[in-house]
N, C-alpha and C positions, 0 to 999 in steps of 0.2 A: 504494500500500500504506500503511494505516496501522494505528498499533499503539494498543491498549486494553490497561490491567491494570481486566480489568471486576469486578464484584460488590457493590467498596467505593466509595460513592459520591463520597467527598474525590478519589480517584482518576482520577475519569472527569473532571476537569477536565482533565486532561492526555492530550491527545492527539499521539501521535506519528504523525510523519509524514519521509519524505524529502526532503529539499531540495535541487534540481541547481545547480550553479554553471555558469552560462553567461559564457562571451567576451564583452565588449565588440563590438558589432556596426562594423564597421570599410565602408567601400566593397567592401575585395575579398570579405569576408566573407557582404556583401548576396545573392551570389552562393550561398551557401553554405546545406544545409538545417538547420533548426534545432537538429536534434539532434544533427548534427554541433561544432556552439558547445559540449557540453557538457564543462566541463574535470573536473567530480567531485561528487561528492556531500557532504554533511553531513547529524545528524539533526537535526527542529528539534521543536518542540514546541508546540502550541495557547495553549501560557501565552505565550510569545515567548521561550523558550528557545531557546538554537540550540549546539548541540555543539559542543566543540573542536577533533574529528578532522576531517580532512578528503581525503577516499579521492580520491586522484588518477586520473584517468580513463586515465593511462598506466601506471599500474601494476595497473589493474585493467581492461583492455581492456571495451570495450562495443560492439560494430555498432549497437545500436539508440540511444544513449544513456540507457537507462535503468540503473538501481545493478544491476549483477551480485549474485544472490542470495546466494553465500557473505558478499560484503561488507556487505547488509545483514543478514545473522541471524550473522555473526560479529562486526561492529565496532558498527553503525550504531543496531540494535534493543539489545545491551547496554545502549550508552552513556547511551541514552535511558530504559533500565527504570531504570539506578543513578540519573538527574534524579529521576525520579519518587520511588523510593525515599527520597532526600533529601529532596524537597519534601513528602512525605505518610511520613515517619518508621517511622508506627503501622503502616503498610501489610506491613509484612514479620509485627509480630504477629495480622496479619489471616489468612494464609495460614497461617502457625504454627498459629491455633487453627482454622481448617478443617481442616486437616491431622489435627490431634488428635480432634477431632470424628468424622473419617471414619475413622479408625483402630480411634474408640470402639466407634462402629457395625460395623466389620468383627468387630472381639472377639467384641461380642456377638451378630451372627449365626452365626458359628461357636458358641460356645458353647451358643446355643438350637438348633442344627440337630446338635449335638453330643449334648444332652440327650434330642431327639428320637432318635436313633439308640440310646439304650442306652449313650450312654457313663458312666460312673459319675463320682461330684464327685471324687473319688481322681485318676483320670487326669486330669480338668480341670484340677484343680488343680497335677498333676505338670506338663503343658502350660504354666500359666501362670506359672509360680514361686512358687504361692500355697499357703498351706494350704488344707487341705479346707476346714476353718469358712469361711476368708476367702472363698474361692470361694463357697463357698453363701452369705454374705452378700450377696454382691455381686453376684449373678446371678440368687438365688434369684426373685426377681420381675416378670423380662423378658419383655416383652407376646409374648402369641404372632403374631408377623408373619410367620414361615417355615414354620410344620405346615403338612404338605401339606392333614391332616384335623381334625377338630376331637377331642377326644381321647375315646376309646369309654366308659371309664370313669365313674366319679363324682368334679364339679369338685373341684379342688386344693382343700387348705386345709378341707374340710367341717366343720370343728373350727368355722368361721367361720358360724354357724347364723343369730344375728342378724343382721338386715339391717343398723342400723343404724351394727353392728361391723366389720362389711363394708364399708361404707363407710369407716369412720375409718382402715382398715388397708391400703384401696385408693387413699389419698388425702385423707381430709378432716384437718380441723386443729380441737383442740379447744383456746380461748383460754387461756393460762398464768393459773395461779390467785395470789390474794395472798392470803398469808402471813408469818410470821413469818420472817427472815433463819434462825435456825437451824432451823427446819422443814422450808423451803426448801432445804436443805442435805439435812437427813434424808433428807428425801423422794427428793431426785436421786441419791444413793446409795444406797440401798436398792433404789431400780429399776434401777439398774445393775447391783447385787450381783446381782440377780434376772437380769439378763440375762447376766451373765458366767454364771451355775449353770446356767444352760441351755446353754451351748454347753462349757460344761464335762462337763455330762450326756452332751450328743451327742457329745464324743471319748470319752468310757468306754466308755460306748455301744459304739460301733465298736468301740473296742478289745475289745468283750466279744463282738464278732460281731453286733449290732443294728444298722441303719443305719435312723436317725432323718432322713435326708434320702434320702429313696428317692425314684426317677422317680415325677411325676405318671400316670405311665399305667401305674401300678401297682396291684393291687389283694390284697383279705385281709387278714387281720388285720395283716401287716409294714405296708401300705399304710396302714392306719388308724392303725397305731400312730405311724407319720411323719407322717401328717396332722395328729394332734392335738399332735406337738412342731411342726410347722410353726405351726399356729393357734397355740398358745402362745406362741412366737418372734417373730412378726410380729407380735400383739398388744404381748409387751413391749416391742420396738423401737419401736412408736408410741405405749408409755406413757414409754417412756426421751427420745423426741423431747418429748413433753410438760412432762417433768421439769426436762430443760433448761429449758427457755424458763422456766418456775416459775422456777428458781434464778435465774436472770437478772436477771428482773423481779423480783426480791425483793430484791437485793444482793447474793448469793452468789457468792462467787469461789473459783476450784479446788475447786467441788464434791466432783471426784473424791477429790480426793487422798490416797492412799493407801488407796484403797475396795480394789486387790487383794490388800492386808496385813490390814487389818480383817474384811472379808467371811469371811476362813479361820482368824479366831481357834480355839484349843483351846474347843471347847463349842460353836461356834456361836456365840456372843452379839456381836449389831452392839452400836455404839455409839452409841445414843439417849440423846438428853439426860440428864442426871438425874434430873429430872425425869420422865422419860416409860420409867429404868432396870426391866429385868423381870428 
C-alpha cells in the first residue's frame, strides 16, 4: 500500500509507503518463515523520511505479517500526510482553495437551476444572505450549463442589438484611456454614480411593484422592460470596469470617495471641475 496527496505536483515527491521491521535472522530463526521475523511496522517516505511511531506487532497482532489496517489508516497514513504537510506547507492552501472552488460551482448550479425553475432573485437572495441587487449582481450572468432546453423565448439582454456591444459586455476589454488626473477622477465617478442610479432605480422599482430583473424566459412588455434595465446595467458595469483602469493609469487614487454623498446632492449637481461647472 502506498499513499499519494495527488493533484499538486510539489506533493507527488512524497511518496508514502509502509515499512516492516524484521528480527535479526538468528540460526534458530533460519528455521522460521519470513513473515513471521516481522516485529512492527513504521511509515516511511520516498524523500527518506521515516516516522517516529512505531506499531509493535504485539500489540497489534498480525497472522500474515502485514500492518493491520486500523493501524495503518489510524497511526501510520496520518503521520505521514502531517510529513508531507510540513514538507510542502502550501499544500493545505491547495485543498482550501479546491474546496472553495467546488463550493463556488455548487452555488452556482443551484442558483442557475434555481433560476430555471421560476425561482425569483427575492428568495435567492433570502437563501443566500444576500440582497436582491447583490444576488442579481452576482449571478446575473452564469453560462447556461444546466437548462435542460435552450430557452423558447427571445435571447437575454436584446437591449444588447450591436454586435460589437455584445461583445464588450460578454467579455472583451477596451484599453484604459489617458487623461488628465482630474478627468480621470470625473470620469470614474460619474460612471459609478450612473451605476449606483441604476440599481437604485431597480429597488424603487420593486418596491413600486416593477421587477427590472425578471426570469430570462420571460416575455411582454414586463420582459422587455427588464431586458433593456438589464442591457443598461451590464453595459454600465463594463463602462464602470473601464473607468477604473482610466483612473489608474492616470494617477487617481480613491476615485470613489464619497461618490455616494455627492451623486444625491439637493439638485442633482455632481461635482465637475470648475472648470467644466454647469
Amino acid at each position: 500500500m502506498t499513499w499519494l496527496h495527488r493533484g499538486y505536483p510539489p506533493a507527488l515527491a512524497h511518496r508514502g509507503f509502509v515499512t516492516a521491521l524484521i528480527a535479526p535472522k538468528t540460526d534458530e530463526a533460519a528455521r522460521t518463515a519470513p513473515h513471521d521475523r516481522v516485529t512492527g511496522w513504521r511509515a516511511g517516505c520516498s524523500c527518506g523520511w521515516q516516522g517516529p511511531t512505531v506499531v509493535d506487532r504485539e500489540r497489534c497482532p498480525s497472522p500474515t505479517g502485514a500492518v493491520p489496517r486500523e493501524a495503518e489508516e489510524d497511526i501510520l497514513a496520518p503521520e505521514w500526510s502531517r510529513h508531507v504537510h510540513t514538507e510542502v506547507p502550501e499544500l493545505a492552501l491547495y485543498y482550501a482553495a479546491g474546496e472553495a472552488t467546488a463550493a463556488t460551482d455548487r452555488v452556482e448550479d443551484a442558483v442557475r437551476t434555481a433560476r430555471w425553475a421560476g425561482v425569483t432573485w427575492d428568495r435567492i437572495a433570502a437563501a443566500t444572505g444576500l440582497t436582491r441587487s447583490a444576488a442579481h449582481s452576482r449571478w446575473r450572468r452564469l453560462p447556461d450549463r444546466s437548462a435542460p432546453t435552450t430557452p423558447p423565448s427571445a435571447p437575454w439582454r436584446p437591449g444588447l442589438s450591436h454586435p460589437r456591444l455584445r461583445e464588450l459586455v460578454d467579455g472583451g476589454q477596451v484599453p484604459p484611456a489617458t487623461m488628465a488626473t482630474d478627468e480621470a477622477t470625473m470620469v470614474a465617478r460619474h460612471v459609478k454614480a450612473a451605476l449606483m442610479h441604476l440599481v437604485n432605480a431597480e429597488e424603487i422599482a420593486e418596491r413600486a411593484g416593477v421587477d427590472l430583473i425578471a426570469s430570462p424566459l420571460g416575455s411582454g412588455p414586463a420582459y422587455d422592460l427588464a431586458a433593456l434595465w438589464g442591457a443598461a446595467y451590464d453595459t454600465c458595469a463594463e463602462l464602470d470596469s473601464w473607468a477604473i483602469a482610466t483612473a489608474r493609469r492616470n494617477g487617481a487614487r480613491d476615485a470613489y470617495d464619497g461618490t455616494s454623498r455627492w451623486c444625491h446632492k439637493p439638485g442633482g449637481r455632481l461635482p465637475f471641475p470648475q472648470r467644466h461647472d454647469h
